[in-house]
C-alpha positions as CSV (number, residue, x, y, z in Angstrom):
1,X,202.3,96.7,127.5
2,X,202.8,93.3,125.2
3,X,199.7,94.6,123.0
4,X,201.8,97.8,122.4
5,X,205.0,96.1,121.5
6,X,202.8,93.9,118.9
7,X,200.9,97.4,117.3
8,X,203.7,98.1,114.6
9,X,203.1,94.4,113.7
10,X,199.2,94.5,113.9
11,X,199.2,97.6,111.8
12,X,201.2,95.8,108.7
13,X,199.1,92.7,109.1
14,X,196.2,94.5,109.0
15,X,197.3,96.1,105.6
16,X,197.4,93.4,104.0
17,X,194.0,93.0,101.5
18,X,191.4,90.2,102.1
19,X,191.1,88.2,99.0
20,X,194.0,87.3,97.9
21,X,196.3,84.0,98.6
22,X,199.4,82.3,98.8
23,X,200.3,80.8,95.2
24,X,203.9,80.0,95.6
25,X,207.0,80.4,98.0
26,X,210.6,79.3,96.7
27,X,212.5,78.6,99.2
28,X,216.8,79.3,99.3
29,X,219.4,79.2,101.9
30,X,219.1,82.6,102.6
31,X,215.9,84.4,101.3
32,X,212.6,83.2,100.0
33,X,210.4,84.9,97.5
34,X,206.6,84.9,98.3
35,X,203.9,85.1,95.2
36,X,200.2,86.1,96.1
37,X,197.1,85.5,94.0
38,X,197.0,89.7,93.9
39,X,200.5,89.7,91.6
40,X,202.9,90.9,94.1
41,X,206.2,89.1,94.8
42,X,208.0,89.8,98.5
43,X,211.1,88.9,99.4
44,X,212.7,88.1,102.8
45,X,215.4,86.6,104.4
46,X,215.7,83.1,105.2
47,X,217.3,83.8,108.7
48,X,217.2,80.0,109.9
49,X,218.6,79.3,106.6
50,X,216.9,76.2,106.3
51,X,216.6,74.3,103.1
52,X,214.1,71.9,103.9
53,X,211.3,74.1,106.3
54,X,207.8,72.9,104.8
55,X,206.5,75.9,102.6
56,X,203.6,73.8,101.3
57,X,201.4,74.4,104.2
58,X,201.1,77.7,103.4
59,X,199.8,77.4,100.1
60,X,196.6,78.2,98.9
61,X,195.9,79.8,102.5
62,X,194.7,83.7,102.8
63,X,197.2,86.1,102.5
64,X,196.2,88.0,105.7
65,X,196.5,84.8,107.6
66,X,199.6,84.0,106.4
67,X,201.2,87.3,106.6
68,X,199.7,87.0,110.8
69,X,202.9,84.6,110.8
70,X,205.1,87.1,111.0
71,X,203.9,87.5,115.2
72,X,205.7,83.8,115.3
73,X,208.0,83.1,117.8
74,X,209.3,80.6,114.8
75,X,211.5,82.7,112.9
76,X,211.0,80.0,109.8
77,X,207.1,81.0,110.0
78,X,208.0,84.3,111.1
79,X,209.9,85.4,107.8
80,X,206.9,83.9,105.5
81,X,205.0,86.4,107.3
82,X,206.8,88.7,106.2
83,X,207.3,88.4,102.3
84,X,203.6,88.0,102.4
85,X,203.3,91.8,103.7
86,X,205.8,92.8,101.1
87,X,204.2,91.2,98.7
88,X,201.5,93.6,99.0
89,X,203.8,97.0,99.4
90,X,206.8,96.2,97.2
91,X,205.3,96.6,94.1
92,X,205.4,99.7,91.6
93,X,201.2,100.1,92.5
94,X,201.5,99.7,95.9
95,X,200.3,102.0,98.3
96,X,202.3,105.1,98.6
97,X,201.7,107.9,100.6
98,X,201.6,112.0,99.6
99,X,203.5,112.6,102.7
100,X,206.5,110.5,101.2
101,X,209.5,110.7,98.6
102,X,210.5,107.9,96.2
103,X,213.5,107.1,94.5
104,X,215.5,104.3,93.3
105,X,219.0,103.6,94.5
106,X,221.5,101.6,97.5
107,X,220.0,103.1,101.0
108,X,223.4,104.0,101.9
109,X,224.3,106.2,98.6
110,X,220.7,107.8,98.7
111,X,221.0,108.5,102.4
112,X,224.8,109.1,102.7
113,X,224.4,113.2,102.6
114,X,222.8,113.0,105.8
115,X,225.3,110.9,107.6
116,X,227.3,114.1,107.3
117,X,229.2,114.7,111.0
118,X,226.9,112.6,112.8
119,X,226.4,109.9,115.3
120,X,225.6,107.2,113.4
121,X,224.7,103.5,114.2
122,X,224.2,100.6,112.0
123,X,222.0,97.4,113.1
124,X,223.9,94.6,110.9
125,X,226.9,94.4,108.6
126,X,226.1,95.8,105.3
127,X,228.1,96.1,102.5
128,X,229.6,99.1,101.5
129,X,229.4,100.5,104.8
130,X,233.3,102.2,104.6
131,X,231.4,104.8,101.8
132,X,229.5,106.0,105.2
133,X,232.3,106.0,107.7
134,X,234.2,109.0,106.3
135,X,231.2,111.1,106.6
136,X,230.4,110.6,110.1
137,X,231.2,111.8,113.3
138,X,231.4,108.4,114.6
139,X,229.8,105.0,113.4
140,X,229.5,101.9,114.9
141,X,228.3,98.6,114.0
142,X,226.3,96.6,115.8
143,X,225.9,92.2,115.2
144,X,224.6,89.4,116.6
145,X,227.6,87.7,115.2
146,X,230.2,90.5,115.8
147,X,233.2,90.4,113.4
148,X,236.1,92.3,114.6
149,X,235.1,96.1,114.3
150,X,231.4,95.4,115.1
151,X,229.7,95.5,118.7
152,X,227.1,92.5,119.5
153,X,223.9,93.0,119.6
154,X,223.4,93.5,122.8
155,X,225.5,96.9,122.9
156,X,222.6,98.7,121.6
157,X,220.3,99.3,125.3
158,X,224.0,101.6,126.0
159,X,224.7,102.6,122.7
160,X,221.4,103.6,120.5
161,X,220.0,106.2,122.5
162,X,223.3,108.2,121.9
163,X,223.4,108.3,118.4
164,X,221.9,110.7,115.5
165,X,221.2,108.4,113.1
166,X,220.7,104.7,113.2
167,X,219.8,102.1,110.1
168,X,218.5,98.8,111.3
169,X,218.1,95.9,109.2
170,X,214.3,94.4,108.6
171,X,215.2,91.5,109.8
172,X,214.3,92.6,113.5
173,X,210.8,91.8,112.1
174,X,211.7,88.5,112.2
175,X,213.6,88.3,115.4
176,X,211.2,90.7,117.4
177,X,213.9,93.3,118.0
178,X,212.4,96.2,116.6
179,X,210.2,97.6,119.2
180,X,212.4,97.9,121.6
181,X,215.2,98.9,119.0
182,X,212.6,101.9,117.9
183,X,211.9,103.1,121.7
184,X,216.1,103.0,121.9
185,X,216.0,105.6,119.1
186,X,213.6,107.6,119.8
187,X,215.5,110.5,119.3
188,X,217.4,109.5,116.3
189,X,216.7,109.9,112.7
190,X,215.6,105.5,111.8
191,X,215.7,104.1,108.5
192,X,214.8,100.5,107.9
193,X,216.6,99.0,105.1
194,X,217.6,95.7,103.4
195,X,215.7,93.3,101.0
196,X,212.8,92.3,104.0
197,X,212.0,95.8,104.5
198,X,208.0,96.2,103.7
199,X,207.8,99.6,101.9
200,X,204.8,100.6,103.7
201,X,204.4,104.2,104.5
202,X,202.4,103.4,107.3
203,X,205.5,102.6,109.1
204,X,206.2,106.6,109.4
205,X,203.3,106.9,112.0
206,X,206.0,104.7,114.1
207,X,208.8,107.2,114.3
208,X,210.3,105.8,111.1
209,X,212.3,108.9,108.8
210,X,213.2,106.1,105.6
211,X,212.8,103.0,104.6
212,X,214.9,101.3,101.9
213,X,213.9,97.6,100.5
214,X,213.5,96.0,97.0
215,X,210.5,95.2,94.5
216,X,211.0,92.2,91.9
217,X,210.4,93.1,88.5
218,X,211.8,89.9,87.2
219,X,210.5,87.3,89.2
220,X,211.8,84.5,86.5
221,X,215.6,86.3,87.9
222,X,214.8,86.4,91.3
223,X,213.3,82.5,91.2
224,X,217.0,81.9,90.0
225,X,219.2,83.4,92.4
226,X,217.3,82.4,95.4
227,X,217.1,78.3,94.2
228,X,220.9,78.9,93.4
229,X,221.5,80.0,96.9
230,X,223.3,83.1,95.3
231,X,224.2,86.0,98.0
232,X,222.0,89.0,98.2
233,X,224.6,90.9,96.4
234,X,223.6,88.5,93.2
235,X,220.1,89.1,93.8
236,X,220.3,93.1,93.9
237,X,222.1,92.8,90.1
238,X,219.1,90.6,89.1
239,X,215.9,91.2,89.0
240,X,214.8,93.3,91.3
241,X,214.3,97.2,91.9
242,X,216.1,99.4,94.6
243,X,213.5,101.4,96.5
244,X,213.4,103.9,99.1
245,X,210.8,105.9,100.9
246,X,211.4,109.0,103.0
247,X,209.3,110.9,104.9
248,X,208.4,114.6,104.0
249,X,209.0,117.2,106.9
């Protein structure tokens, strides 16, 4: 059963190219920016958000190895994982699939027709989330830190399996929620979004409809932002591209 829960992982791990390495990681108070020897820049989130976690001994080490981190029970570790896998996918010629769309633009805008009178839960407070509520039938929120109209967490064994439609942030990656947060919505229409999201279209062979997430086209920008400890809404204005993927039916 544990090798099962790890596949979705293995299978993005395993994407990742022999060959190339680690060159630099920048490290901010709430995201980190990865560059490989290949070219690609990922992104993550930073969701320790510590300032002084040692990046160094990553560098110079094989991408593939480094992007095994992300199966760390150290989130730190876990989430340079991570922007090593998006470093290869989130780039203009990364892999893309026939079987997928692409377009540029907020998940919730591009994705907001088909929100329309449905059940529709959202794994982490995102901005602009009162454009969607109008739409829907219902939509509730779900945090680990609940603010005042948002349900924790752990709501989401009662309340996932219910729903339509459900967005869930990348970061469960990091945190090792996502399996069990995919088998909860197996009936739902998923879409992974925010600025961790790899955009892999492998992920569609694990019941995934869209996933939204961002390439850096001016790394000099992004650098900036993240060593400034800006908010992601700072880094979406700078440097950086809006992506989504969706699946063909």
């Amino acid at each position: 059963m544990m090798s099962e829960k790890w596949r979705i992982y293995d299978a993005l791990i395993d994407s990742v190219p022999v060959g190339s390495k680690v060159n630099s990681i920048c490290l901010g108070r709430y995201w980190l920016l990865l560059e490989a020897s290949n070219g690609g820049f990922g992104l993550a989130q930073n969701t320790m958000g510590r300032m002084d976690y040692p990046t160094d001994q990553f560098l110079g080490r094989p991408l593939r190895d480094v992007a095994a981190e992300l199966k760390s029970w150290d989130f730190n570790r876990a989430a340079v994982g991570l922007a090593a896998i998006n470093s290869v996918h989130n780039r203009l010629d990364g892999p893309r699939l026939a079987a997928s769309f692409t377009n540029e633009g907020d998940a919730f805008e591009t994705f907001i027709a088909g929100v329309q009178g449905r059940k529709v839960a959202v794994i982490g407070r995102f901005p602009y989330l009162e454009k969607l509520a109008p739409r829907t039938q219902s939509l509730i929120v779900l945090e680990r830190n609940p603010g005042p109209d948002d349900l924790p967490d752990t709501a989401a064994e009662f309340v996932l399996p219910e729903q339509d439609q459900v967005f869930i942030t990348s970061t469960a990656f990091i945190n090792k929620s996502l399996p069990r947060l995919l088998e909860l919505c197996s009936s739902a229409r998923v879409c992974l979004v925010g600025p961790s999201t790899p955009l892999a279209p492998l992920l569609f062979d694990f019941g995934l409809f869209a996933m939204s997430g961002l390439m850096v086209i001016k790394a000099d920008k992004v650098y900036e932002a993240i060593g400034e400890g800006r908010s992601c809404i700072s880094i979406f204005a700078d440097g950086v591209k809006k992506v989504n993927l969706t699946k063909k039916t």
